[in-house]
C-alpha positions, 0 to 999 in steps of 0.5 A, a space after each residue: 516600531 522595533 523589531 527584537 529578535 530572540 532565539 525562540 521569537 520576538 516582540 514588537 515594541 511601539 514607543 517603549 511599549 511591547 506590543 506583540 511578544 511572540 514565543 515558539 510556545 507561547 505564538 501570538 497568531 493564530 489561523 484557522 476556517 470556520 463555517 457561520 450561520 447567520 439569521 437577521 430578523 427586522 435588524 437583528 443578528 443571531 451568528 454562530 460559528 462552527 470552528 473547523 480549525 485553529 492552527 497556532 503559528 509558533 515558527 517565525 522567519 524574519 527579513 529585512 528589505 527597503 524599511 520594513 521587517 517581514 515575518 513569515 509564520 509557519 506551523 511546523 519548523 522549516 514548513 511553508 509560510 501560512 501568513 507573512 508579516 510586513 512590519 513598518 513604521 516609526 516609534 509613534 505610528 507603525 502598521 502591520 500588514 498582511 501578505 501570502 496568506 493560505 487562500 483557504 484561511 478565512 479566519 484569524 486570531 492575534 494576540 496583543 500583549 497586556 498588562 495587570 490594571 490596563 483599561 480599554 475603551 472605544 470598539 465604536 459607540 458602546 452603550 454599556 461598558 465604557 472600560 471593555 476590560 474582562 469582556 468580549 465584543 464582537 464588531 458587527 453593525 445591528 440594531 442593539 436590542 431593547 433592554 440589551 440584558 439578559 436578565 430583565 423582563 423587559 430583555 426578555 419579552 423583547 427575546 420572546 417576541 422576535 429575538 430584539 432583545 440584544 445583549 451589552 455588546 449589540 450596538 449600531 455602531 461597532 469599530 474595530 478600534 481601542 485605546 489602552 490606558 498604555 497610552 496606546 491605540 490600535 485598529 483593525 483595517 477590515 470591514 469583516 466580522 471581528 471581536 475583541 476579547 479583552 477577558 484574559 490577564 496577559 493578552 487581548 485576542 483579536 478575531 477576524 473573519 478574514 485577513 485584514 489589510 492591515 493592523 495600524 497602532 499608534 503611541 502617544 504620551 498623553 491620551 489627549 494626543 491618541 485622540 487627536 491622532 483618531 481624528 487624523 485617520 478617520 476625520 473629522 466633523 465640521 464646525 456646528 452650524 450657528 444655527 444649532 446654538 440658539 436652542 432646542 431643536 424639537 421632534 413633532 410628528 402629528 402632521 400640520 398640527 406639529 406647527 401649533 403645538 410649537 409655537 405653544 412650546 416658544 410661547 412657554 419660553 423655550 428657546 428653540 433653534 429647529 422642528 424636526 417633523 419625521 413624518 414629513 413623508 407621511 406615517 403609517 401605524 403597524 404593531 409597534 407603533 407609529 412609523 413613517 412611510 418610506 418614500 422620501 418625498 414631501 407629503 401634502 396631504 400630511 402636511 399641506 403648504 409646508 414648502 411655504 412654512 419653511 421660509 417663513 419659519 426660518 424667518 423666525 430663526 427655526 429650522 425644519 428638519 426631516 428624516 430619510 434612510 437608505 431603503 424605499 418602501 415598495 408601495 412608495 413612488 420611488 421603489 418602482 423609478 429604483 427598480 426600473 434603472 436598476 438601482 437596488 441589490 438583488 436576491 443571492 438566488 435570482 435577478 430580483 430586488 431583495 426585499 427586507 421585511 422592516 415590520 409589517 412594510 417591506 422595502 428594497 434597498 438601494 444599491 450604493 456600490 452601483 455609481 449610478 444608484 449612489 448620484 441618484 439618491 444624492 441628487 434626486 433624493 436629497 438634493 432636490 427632495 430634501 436640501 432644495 425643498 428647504 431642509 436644514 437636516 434630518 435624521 440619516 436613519 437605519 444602516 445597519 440592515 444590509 443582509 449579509 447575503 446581498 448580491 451588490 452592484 459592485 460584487 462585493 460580499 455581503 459579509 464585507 459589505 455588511 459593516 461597511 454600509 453605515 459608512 457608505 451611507 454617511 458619504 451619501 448623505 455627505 456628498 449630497 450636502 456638499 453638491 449644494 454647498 451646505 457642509 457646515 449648513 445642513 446638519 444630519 445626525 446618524 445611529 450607525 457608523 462603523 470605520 471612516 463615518 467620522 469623516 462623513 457624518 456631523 452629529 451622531 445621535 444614541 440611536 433608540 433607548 428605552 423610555 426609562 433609567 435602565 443600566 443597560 438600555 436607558 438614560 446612561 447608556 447615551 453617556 457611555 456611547 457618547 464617551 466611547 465614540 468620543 475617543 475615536 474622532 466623533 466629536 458631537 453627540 446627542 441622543 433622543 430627549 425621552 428615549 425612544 423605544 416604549 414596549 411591553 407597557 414601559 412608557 415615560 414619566 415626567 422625572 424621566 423627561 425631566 433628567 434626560 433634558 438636564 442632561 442634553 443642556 450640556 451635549 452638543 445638541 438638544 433634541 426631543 422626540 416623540 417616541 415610537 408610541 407617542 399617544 401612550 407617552 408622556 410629550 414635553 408640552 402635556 404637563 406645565 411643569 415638564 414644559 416649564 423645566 425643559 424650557 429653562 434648560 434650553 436657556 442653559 443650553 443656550 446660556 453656554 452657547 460661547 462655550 460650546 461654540 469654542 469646543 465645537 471649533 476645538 473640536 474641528 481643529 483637534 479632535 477633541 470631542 465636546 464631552 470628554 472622560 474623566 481622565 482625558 484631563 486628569 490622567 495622573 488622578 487613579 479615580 478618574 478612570 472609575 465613573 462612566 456616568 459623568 463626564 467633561 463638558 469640555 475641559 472646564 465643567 464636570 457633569 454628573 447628570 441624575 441617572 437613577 429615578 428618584 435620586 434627589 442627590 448624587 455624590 461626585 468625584 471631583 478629580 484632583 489637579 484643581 479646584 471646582 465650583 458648584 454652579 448652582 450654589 456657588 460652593 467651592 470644593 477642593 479636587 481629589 474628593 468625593 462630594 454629594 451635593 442636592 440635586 433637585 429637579 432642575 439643578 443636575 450636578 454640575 461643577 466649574 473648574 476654579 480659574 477657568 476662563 469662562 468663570 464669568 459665563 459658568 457663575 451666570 447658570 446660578 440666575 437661569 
């Protein structure tokens, strides 16, 4: 990072590529004190802050000592420093940190330099704007709303009915991170409230509710390389189990009946890896739907002699998976063994367990920052109620609930708890996986994430969209949020088969079942669910032809199963995730920064999945820099052109690049 110093300022350059350009009256930092009000309702957020100060720092002092330049900024000329700047690192990767700051400022404004047709992606997993250019997203974990636009009905019966409607920023998980198409990245060390503005011409502003540790940026000369730099600081996933590859895993939650109706959906010659019964733990029926009882624990009067069908289902080559959050319902065996040891967070006004109100159920939730609480959930809970009773995953659910005035073991604020959680979480589930020596062996899939969750969590999942083809909460919302996350060490994504969410008479048709399976064929993971209100819902194995199409795409899935198992080992040792944009690839080509409904399957199939409902044909920009093949057809196209091809039920589009080396494997899709 270089440091250039001018009468009335300076500018920090990263790699060629001015990054700050500080000016006496044109300051990039900002200081200031606000005072929020936050409410929570079943896991959503209303926050709103009043500004009591913003006090720009136009005055900068610069030293040199032991490597590294410190920027002292100040409000008034030859006044005290109110935050100094501790600058470092080399042409490619380069640090900011903080030191001195006023113990009275809790609130913080920088400003980056932009330019005119500059793109930005990533902020975590966004689910409706994969470009974040000319919009404002706040970073701060939530359940992301049901039909997340302002302007449907949907959205705002969901807003009338307790404020779930959400907005295009809510997501489960935000991070503090972008990367510019200046072939640059940036990311904010802090686990406080932040956002991202990224609406004005000349700057991003950042936002944070506290100093942060430090600003960390990276330079690279191909996109390829950010990503791969992402995966070095946040981690990395490991290789996807064998297991996962030889088909669908299929999501029942009608007790002991769930093994009937699989087997009927083997017999239709769907190719089928895992079951994953979520009410593995017993259900209970509250106005939302059917919900599961939070004790984590075999239920055997659900399911009665499942510790004897897991073998033998394993035996037939499918897994049995499950499902556990971090919360225990007070009516459940395990809340009172909790409470007793002292193992969850208290009330911010008294030595009581804080209790959450999840829908007509109320649970306490365990404290993870007590060393104590965090081994007895991996070993008692996990290992031995789940990995030893003979799970080969489950569902890691929720992590973004933890109220923001908690009072933790640890005594850690809330507010900087908050996003931290899903974090913590993930290294729960993790650290319990490998205490049985099952990294690699037993997957678990998360919604909620936030910085360093990538080194935790092996297969994220899109969390709960709704059960139809909306822009904004339904099937291509999980493209983008597998795009975005994508970018930022999360190699494997996947999402529910269906959706999830069904409310104020939305439910599922069969097109929509059908498209949303043609598109996680070409994921990392095929998994369906039942939905939150699975009798009102059209199910996989109620309509012969649903059942016929998805059981031929399962066969796609595991046709390309060689493919997949290189991206996955690509993915392990660089980063790169399984489903890539447009551009990762083909950088010098303008149009392929345009779409975020298509994607790369790897760097040799294209994807451009059905998203509208009753779309028969889609038209496709094939990128320019090779030759594409159109699997189903065999038809050859030349790239930097936009085609329309038919897309019938059953043959999305999908196209190979000319002269891959799995040119054989990809002609073989024709005759599935």
């Amino acid at each position: 990072m270089r440091l250039i110093e001018h009468a009335d300022g300076f500018d920090l350059v990263l790699g060629g590529r001015t990054l700050v350009r500080h000016r006496t009256d044109a300051p990039f930092a900002f200081v200031g004190h606000g005072d929020p009000t936050i409410r929570m309702n079943k896991g959503h957020f209303r926050i709103d802050d009043y500004v009591e100060a913003r006090v720009p720092l136009p005055h900068a002092a610069v030293t040199r000592a032991e490597g590294a330049a410190h920027i002292a900024l100040s409000a008034a000329a030859g006044g005290p420093a109110a935050l100094t700047l501790v600058v470092s690192g080399d042409e490619a990767d380069a640090a900011i940190g903080f030191s001195g700051a006023d113990p009275a400022i809790n609130r913080l404004w920088l400003r980056v330099a932009a330019e005119g047709g500059e793109r930005v992606w990533g902020g975590g997993e966004q689910m409706s704007y994969f470009d974040m250019r000319g919009r404002r997203f706040p970073m701060w974990t939530s359940e992301p709303g049901n039909g997340r636009d302002k302007s449907t009905l949907l959205t705002f019966k969901a807003d009338r009915a307790g404020g779930g409607g959400g907005d295009y920023y809510n997501t489960n998980y935000p991070q503090p991170t972008y990367l510019s198409s200046r072939r640059y990245a940036l990311h904010v060390e802090t686990t406080a409230y932040s956002a991202f503005d990224f609406r004005h011409d000349g700057f991003h502003e950042i936002e944070v509710w506290a100093v942060p540790e430090r600003i960390e940026l990276w330079a690279r000369d191909s996109y390829a390389g950010l990503v791969t730099a992402m995966a070095d600081r946040f981690g990395r996933q490991p290789v996807l189990p064998d297991w996962v590859l030889k088909g669908a895993i299929i999501g029942l939650k009608q007790g002991d009946a769930s093994f009937a109706r699989l087997q009927a959906i083997r017999d239709a010659g769907a190719a089928v890896s895992g079951v994953w019964c979520e009410d593995w733990v017993g259900l209970r029926v509250t106005s939302f739907g059917k919900r599961l009882f939070w004790d984590w624990k075999w239920n055997p009067e659900r399911y009665p002699g499942l510790d004897a069908k897991i073998p033998r289902l394993a035996a037939e080559g499918v897994r049995f998976l499950g499902y556990v959050n971090p919360y225990l319902c007070v009516d459940g065996s395990l809340y009172p063994v909790a409470e007793k040891a002292g193992y969850l967070a208290l009330r911010p006004d008294a030595d009581a367990p804080y209790i959450v109100d999840f829908g007509e159920f109320d649970c306490g939730i365990v404290d993870f920052t007590n060393p104590a609480a965090m081994a007895w959930f991996e070993e008692a809970v996990i290992g031995r109620n789940m990995i030893d009773f003979g799970l080969s995953g489950w569902m890691a659910d929720f992590g973004e609930y933890l109220p923001h005035d908690v009072r933790l073991h640890s005594g850690l604020d809330g507010m900087l708890a908050h996003n931290a959680w899903p974090t913590i979480w993930g290294q729960v589930n993790a650290e319990a996986v490998a205490s049985r020596g099952k990294t690699g062996e037993v997957l678990f899939f998360m919604r909620a994430g936030f910085s360093g969750v990538q080194r935790y969590c092996p297969l994220l999942w899109a969390g709960d969209q709704s059960v139809d083809f909306t822009r904004h909460d339904g099937l291509q919302t999980v493209i983008c949020g597998a795009l975005s996350s994508g970018l930022l060490g999360n190699a494997y994504h996947h999402s529910d088969i269906g959706g999830y969410t069904s409310l104020f008479g939305n439910v599922r048709t069969a097109e929509l079942l059908q498209r949303w399976t043609e598109m996680a064929a070409f994921t990392p993971v095929m998994r369906s669910h039942e939905g939150n209100r699975p009798d009102d819902n059209l199910q996989l194995d109620q309509d012969p032809e649903v059942l016929a199409h998805f059981a031929r795409m399962t066969r796609v899935y595991v046709h390309l199963a060689p493919y997949l198992a290189g991206l996955s080992r690509e993915a392990h040792a660089s980063g790169l995730p399984v489903q890539r944009p447009v551009f990762l690839h083909f950088e010098d080509d303008p149009r392929a920064y345009e779409t975020q409904t298509a994607y790369l399957y790897g760097p040799d199939l294209l994807v451009a999945p059905v998203v509208e409902a009753g779309a028969t044909t889609r038209s496709v920009y094939l990128p320019s820099g090779a030759g594409w093949t159109h699997v189903w057809s065999g038809a050859h196209y030349a790239g930097g052109a936009e085609v329309e091809v038919a897309a019938p039920l059953g043959r999305p589009p999908v196209f190979a690049r000319q002269g891959s080396s799995h040119a054989d494997l990809f002609a073989g899709l024709a005759h599935l």
